[in-house]
DSSP file (Angstrom, degrees, kcal/mol; ACC not computed):
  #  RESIDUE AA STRUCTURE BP1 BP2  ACC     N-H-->O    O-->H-N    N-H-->O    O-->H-N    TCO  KAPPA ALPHA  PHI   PSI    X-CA   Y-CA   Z-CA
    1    1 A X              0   0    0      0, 0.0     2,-0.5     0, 0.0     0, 0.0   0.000 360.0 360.0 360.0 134.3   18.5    7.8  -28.5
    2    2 A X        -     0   0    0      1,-0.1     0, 0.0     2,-0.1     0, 0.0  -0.734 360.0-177.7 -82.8 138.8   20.1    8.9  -25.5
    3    3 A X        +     0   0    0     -2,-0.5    -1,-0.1     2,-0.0     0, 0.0   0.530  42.9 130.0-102.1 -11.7   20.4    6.5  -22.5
    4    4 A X        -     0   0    0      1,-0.1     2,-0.3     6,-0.0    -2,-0.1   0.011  31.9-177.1 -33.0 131.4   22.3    9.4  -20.1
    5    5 A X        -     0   0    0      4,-0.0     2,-0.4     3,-0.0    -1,-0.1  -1.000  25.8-115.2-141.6 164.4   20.8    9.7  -16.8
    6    6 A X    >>  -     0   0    0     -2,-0.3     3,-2.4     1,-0.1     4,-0.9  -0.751  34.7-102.4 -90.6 151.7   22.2   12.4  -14.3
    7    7 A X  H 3> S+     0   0    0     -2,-0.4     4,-1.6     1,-0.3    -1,-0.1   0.493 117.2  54.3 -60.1 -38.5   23.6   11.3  -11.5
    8    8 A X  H 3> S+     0   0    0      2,-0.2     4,-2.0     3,-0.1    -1,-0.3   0.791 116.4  42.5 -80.0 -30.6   20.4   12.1   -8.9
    9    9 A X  H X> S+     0   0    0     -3,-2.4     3,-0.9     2,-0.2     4,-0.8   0.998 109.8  51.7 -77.0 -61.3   17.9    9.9  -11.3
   10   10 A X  H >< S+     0   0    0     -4,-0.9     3,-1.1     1,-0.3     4,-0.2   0.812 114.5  47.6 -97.8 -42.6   20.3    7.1  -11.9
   11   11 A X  H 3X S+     0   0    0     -4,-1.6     4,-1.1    -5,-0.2    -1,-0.3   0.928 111.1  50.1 -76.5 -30.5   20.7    7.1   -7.7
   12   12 A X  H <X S+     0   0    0     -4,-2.0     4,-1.2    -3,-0.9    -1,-0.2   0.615 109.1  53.4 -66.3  -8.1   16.6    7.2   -7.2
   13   13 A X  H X< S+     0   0    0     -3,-1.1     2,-3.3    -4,-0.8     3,-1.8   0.482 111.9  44.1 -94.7-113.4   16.3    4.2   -9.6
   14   14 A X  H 3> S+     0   0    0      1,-0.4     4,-0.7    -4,-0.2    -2,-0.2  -0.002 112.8  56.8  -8.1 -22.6   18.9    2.2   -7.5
   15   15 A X  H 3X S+     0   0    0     -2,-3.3     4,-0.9    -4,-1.1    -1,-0.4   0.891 105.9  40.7  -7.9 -89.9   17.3    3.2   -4.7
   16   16 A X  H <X S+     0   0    0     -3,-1.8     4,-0.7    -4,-1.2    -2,-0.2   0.345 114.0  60.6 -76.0  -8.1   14.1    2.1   -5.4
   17   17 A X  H  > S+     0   0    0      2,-0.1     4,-2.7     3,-0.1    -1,-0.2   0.911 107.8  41.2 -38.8 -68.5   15.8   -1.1   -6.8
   18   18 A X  H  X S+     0   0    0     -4,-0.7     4,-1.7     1,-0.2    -2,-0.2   0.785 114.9  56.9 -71.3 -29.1   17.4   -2.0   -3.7
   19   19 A X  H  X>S+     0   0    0     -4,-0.9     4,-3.5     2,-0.2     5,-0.6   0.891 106.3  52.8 -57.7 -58.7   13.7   -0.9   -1.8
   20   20 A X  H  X5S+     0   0    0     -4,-0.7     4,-2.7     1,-0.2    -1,-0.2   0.910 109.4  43.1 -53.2 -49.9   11.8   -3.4   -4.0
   21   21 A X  H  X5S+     0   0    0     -4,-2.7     4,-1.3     2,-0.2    -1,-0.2   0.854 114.5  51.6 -78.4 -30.1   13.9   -6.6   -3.2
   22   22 A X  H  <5S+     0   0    0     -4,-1.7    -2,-0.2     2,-0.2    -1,-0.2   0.934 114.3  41.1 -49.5 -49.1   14.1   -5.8    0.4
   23   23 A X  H ><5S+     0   0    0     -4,-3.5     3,-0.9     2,-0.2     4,-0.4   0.796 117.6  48.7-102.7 -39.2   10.5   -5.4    0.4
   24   24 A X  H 3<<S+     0   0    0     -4,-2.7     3,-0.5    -5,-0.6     2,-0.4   0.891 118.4  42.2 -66.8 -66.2    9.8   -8.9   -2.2
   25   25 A X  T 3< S+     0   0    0     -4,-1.3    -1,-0.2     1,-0.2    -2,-0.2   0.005  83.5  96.9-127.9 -14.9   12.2  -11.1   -0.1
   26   26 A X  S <  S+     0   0    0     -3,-0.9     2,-0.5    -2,-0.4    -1,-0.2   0.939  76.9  58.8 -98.1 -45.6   11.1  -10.1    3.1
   27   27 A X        +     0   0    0     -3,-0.5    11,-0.7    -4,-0.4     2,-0.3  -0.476  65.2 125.0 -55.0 109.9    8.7  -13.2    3.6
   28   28 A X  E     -A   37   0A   0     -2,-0.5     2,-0.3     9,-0.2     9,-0.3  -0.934  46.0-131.2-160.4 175.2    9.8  -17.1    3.5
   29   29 A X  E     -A   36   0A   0      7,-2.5     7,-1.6    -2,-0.3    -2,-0.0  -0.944  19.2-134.4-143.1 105.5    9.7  -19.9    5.3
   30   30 A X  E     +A   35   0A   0     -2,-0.3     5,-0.2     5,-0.2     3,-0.1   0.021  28.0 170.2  -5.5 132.7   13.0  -22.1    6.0
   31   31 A X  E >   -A   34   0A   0      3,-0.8     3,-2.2     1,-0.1     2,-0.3  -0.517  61.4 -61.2-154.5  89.1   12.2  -25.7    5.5
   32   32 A X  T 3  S-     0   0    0      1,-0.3    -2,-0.1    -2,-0.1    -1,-0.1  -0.621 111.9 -27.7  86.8-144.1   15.6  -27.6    5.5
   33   33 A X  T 3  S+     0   0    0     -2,-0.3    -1,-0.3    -3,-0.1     2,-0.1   0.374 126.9  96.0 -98.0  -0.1   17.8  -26.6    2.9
   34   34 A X  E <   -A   31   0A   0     -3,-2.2    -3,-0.8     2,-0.0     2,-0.3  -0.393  59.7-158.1 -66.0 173.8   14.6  -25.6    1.0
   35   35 A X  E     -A   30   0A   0     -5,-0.2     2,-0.4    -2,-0.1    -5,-0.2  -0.867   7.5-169.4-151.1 120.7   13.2  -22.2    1.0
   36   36 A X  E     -A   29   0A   0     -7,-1.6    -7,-2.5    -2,-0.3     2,-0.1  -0.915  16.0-139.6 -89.1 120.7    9.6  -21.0    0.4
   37   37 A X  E     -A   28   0A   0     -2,-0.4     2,-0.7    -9,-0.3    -9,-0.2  -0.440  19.8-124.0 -95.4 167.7    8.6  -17.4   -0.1
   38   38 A X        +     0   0    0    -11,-0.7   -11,-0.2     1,-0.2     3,-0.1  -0.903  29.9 180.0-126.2 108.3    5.1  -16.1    1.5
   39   39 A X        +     0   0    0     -2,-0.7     2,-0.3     1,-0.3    -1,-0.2   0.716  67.3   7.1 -86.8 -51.8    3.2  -14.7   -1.3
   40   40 A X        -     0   0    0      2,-0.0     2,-0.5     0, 0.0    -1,-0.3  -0.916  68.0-167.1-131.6 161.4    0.1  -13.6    0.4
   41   41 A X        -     0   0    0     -2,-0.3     2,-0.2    -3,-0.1    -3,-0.0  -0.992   1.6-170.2-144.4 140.2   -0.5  -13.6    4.3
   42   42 A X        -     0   0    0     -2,-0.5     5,-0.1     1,-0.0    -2,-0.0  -0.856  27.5-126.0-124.8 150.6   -3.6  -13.2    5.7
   43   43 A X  S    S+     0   0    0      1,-0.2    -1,-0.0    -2,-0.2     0, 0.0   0.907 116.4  48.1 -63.8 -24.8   -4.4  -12.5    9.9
   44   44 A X  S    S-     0   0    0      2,-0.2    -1,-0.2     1,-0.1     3,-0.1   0.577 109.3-134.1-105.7  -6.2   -7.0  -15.5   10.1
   45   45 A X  S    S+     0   0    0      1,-0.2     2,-0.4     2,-0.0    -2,-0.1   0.803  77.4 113.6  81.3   5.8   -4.0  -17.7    8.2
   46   46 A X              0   0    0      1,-0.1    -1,-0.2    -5,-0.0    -2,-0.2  -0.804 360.0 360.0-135.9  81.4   -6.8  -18.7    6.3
   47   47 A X              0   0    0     -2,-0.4    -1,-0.1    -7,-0.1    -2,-0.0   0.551 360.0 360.0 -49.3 360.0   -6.9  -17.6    2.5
């Protein structure tokens, strides 16, 4: 099996890597030196 990828794929994966963690991280909330991430947010604040 080959694992080769050309040059344009291997940059859209790494891409859409870097897209993904920006976009998971983006939420938390600071508490000290803890740190909590914001899984879901709602307008009324109110699940």
């Amino acid at each position: 099996m080959s694992t080769f990828l050309s040059r344009e794929v291997q940059a859209g994966l790494e891409a859409a890597q870097k897209q993904a963690m920006r976009k998971r991280s983006r939420l938390r909330v600071h508490v000290g030196e803890d740190v909590f991430p914001i899984l879901q947010f709602q307008e009324l604040g109110v699940p």
